[in-house]
N, C-alpha and C positions, 0 to 999 in steps of 0.2 A: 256472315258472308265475307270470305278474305279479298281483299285485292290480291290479283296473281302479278308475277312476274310478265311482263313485255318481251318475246322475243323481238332481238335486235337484226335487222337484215344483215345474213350470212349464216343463220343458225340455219338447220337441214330441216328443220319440221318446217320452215317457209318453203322451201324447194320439193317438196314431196305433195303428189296428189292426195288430197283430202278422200276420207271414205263417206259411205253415205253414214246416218244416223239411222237409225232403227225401230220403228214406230209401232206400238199395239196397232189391234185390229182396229182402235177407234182413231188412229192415227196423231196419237200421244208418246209424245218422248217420256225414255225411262226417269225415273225419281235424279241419277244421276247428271241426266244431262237436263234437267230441268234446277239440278244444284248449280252445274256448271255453267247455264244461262244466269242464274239469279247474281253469281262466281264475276260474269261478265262484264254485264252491266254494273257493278258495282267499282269495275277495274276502270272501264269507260269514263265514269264520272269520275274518277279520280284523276283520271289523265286528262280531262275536260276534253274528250274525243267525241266525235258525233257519230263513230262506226269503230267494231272491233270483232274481228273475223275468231274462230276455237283460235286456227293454230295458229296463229300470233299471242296464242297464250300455252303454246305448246301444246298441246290436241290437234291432232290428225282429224278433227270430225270435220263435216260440209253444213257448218251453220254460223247465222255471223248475227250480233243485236245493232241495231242503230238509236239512235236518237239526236235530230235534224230538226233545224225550223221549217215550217210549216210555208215558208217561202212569200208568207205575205209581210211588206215591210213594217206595214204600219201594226201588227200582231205578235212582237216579239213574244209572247207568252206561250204563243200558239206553237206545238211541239208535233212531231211524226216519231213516235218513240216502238219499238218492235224487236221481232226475233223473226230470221228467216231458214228455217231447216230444209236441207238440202235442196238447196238453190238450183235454177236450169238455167242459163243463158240466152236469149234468141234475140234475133235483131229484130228491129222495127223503123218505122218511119220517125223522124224525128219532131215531137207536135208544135208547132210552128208559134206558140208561144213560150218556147222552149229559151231562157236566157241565151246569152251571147257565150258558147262555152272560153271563147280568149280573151273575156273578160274577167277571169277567176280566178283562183288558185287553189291547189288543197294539199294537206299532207298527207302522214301516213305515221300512228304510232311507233312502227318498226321500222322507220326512218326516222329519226330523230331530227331538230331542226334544220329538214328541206322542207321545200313548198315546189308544186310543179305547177306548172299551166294545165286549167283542164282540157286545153282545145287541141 
């Protein structure tokens, strides 16, 4: 499994709408983008990143892996590691044990040394 290159913001595969993925009848991605997941995550932990969307690795597709703590303090072990193929958006309520979002920060591999407020 190669680490890929990082597209850096201002490349055009960040500025272009992602396609969907393409799933068998049992709603399994091709051998492909199952290389290209494996491809991912391997780039992720290289970059010691906790999220890394295709095309920030230059793929147009609509699927991104993460891998995030588990959000309890005392559990640092405890991980949320995944793949999410073609993602929907929608809003919700926000669960009222939800941290403080302007007490954070995060980056972005295709930002390079910035950090934004999440709030």
């Amino acid at each position: 499994m190669p680490v890929l290159p990082i597209c850096i913001v201002g490349e055009p595969v960040l500025h272009r709408p992602t396609e969907l993925v393409e799933l068998d009848d049992k709603g399994r991605p091709s051998d492909e983008i199952v290389t290209l997941l494996d491809d991912m995550y391997e780039t992720m932990d290289a970059a010691h990143g906790v999220g890394l969307a295709a095309n920030q690795v230059g793929v147009g597709k609509r699927l991104f892996v993460y891998d995030c703590p588990d959000g309890e303090a005392g559990r640092a072990s405890a991980r949320r590691r995944g793949e999410v193929i073609n993602p929907v958006l929608e809003t919700s309520e926000i669960p009222e044990t939800m941290p403080d979002p302007d007490d954070d920060e995060e980056g972005c591999l295709s930002v390079p040394g910035e950090q934004f407020p999440t709030g």
